[in-house]
N, C-alpha and C positions, 0 to 999 in steps of 0.2 A: 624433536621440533616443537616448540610450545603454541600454545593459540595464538593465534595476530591480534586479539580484541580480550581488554581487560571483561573476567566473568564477570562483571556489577553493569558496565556498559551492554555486555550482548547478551546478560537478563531484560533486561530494560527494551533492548532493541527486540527482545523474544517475544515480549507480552506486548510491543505496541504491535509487531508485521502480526500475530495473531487474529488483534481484534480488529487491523485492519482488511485480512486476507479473508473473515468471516463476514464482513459489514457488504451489504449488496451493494453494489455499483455496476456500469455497463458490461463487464467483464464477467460478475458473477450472475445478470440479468440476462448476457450471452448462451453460458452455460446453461442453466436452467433450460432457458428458449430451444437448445438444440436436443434437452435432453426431452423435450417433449415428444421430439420423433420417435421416441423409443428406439434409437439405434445406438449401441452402445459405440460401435467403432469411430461413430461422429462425434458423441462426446469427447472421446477421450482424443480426436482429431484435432478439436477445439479446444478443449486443455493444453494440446502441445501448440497450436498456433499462437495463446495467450501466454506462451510463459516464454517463446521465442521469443515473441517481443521485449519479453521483461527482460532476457536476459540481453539484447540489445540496449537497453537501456541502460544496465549494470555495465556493459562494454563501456560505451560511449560516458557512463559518468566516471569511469576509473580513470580514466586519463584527461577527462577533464576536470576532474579535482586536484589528480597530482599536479596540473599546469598550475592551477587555482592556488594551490596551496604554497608552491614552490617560488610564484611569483608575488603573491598576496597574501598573507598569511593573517595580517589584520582583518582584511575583506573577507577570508573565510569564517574567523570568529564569528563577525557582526553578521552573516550569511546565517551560520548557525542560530545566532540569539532570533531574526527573524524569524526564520525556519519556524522555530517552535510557537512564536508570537502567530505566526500566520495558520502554525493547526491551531492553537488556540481557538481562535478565529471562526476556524473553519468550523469547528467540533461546535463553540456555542450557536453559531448557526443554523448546524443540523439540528440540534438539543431544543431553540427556539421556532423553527420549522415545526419539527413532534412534537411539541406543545400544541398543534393544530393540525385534528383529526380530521381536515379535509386534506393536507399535504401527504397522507399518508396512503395515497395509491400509486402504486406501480404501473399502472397503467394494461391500455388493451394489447399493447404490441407485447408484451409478456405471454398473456395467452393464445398470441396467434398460432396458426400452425407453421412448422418446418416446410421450405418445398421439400419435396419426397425425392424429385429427383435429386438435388444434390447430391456431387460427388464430397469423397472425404477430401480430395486435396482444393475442393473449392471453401469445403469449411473451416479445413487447417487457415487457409489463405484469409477468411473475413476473420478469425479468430485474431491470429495477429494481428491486421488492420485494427480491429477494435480497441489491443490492448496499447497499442504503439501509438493511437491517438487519444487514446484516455484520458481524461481529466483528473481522477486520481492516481496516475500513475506520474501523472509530474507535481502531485503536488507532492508523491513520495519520494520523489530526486529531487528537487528544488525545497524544498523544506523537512519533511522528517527524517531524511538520512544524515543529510550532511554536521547535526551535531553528536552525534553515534561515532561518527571518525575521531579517530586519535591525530592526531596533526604531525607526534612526533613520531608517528610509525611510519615506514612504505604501507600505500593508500591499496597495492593490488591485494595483497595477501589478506586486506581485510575486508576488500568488495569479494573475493572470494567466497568467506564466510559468508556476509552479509547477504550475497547472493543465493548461495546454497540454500540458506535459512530462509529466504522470503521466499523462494522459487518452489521449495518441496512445500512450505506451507501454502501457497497457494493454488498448487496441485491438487494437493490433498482438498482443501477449501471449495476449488471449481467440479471438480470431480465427484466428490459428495453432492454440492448442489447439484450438478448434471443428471448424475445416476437417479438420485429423490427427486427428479424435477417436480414431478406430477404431485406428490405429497406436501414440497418446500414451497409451489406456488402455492397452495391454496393457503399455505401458510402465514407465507409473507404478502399472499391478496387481501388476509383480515386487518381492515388498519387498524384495529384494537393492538393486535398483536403486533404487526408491526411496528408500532410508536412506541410500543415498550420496549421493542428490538436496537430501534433508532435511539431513545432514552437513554440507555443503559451504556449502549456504546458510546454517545456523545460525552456523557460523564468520565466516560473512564478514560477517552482522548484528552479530556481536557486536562485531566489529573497528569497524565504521562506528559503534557506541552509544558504543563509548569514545571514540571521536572527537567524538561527539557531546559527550558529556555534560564531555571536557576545554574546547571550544571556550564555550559556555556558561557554564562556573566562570569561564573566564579572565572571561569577560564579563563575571560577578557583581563580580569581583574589582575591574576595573579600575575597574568603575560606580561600585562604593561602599564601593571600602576608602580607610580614612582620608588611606595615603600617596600614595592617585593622586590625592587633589586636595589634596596640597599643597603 
């Protein structure tokens, strides 16, 4: 049985879910947070809570892209070419934010402490809440996936992949913050440090969006300009 996803595409898909399963958002600002309890079994409670989500997410956009595609197949290209316009977007954003070292706090709820009494299946339970309303987690369904998809393949067997690949990296991703919390906050408390963290990723989003968003036009292009069919 061969892969469902050309290797050139799910390089590409590898290094963007990387730098973005590593870049702090509420999901890895979660972990951290729980791992300050010093309890390891809540960590790893909240790791599974956040990646149930995710993989809900993965459910729910399999079959809404096959609907997508099967009905609209124009609408998906131009979805795609977005997509990548809109992390564009997003990434110089972040890049012109860290250009200014007052943007670069985390804030106090970071260093709060954990209640002590929570149980673990109250934390599994906020973990997925968190990840299920995340703000980069739709903007990783709603624009960096969807030009990663092949149009001319069945869409399960490669949210499959896709999913495996974002899901274990994110594991990996929260789980490390979790366990280092004590050490990764003071880390990511220094905005020095920080803004060279935010810097560096913003760069390298924006590089993988124009990749994105060139692979995509070519796609529009070849799909449905006049001289490629004739």
């Amino acid at each position: 049985m061969s892969f469902p996803i050309d290797p050139h595409t799910y390089g590409a898909f590898f290094v963007t879910m990387f730098f973005m399963a590593i870049s702090p958002g509420p999901a890895i600002l979660f972990a951290i947070r729980t791992g300050l309890g010093r309890r390891k079994s809540h960590v790893f409670a909240a790791v599974a809570g956040l990646n149930a989500a995710s993989l809900v997410w993965f459910i729910a956009c399999a079959f809404g892209l096959q609907i997508l595609l099967t009905a609209f197949p124009l609408l998906f290209q131009i979805v795609a070419v977005a997509g990548g316009l809109y992390l564009g977007w997003m990434a110089f954003k972040g890049f012109r934010s860290a250009l200014d070292i007052r943007n670069e706090n985390l804030g106090a709820s970071l260093t709060a402490a954990p209640d002590p009494e929570k149980t673990i299946a109250a934390t599994f339970k906020d973990g997925f809440l968190v990840q299920l309303l995340n703000p980069k987690v739709t903007l990783f369904f709603s624009a960096v996936l969807p030009p990663f998809i092949n149009t001319h393949q069945p869409v399960p067997p490669q949210m499959v992949a896709f999913a495996a690949t974002a899901i274990g990296m994110d594991s990996i991703a929260m789980t490390t913050y979790g366990l280092g919390a004590v050490t990764l906050s003071h880390v990511l408390s220094d905005p020095k440090k920080k803004q060279a963290f935010d810097l560096g990723v913003s760069l390298i989003l924006m590089g993988i969006a124009a990749l994105i968003i060139w692979h995509a036009a070519m796609e529009l292009i070849r799909l449905y300009s006049p001289i490629a069919h004739a």
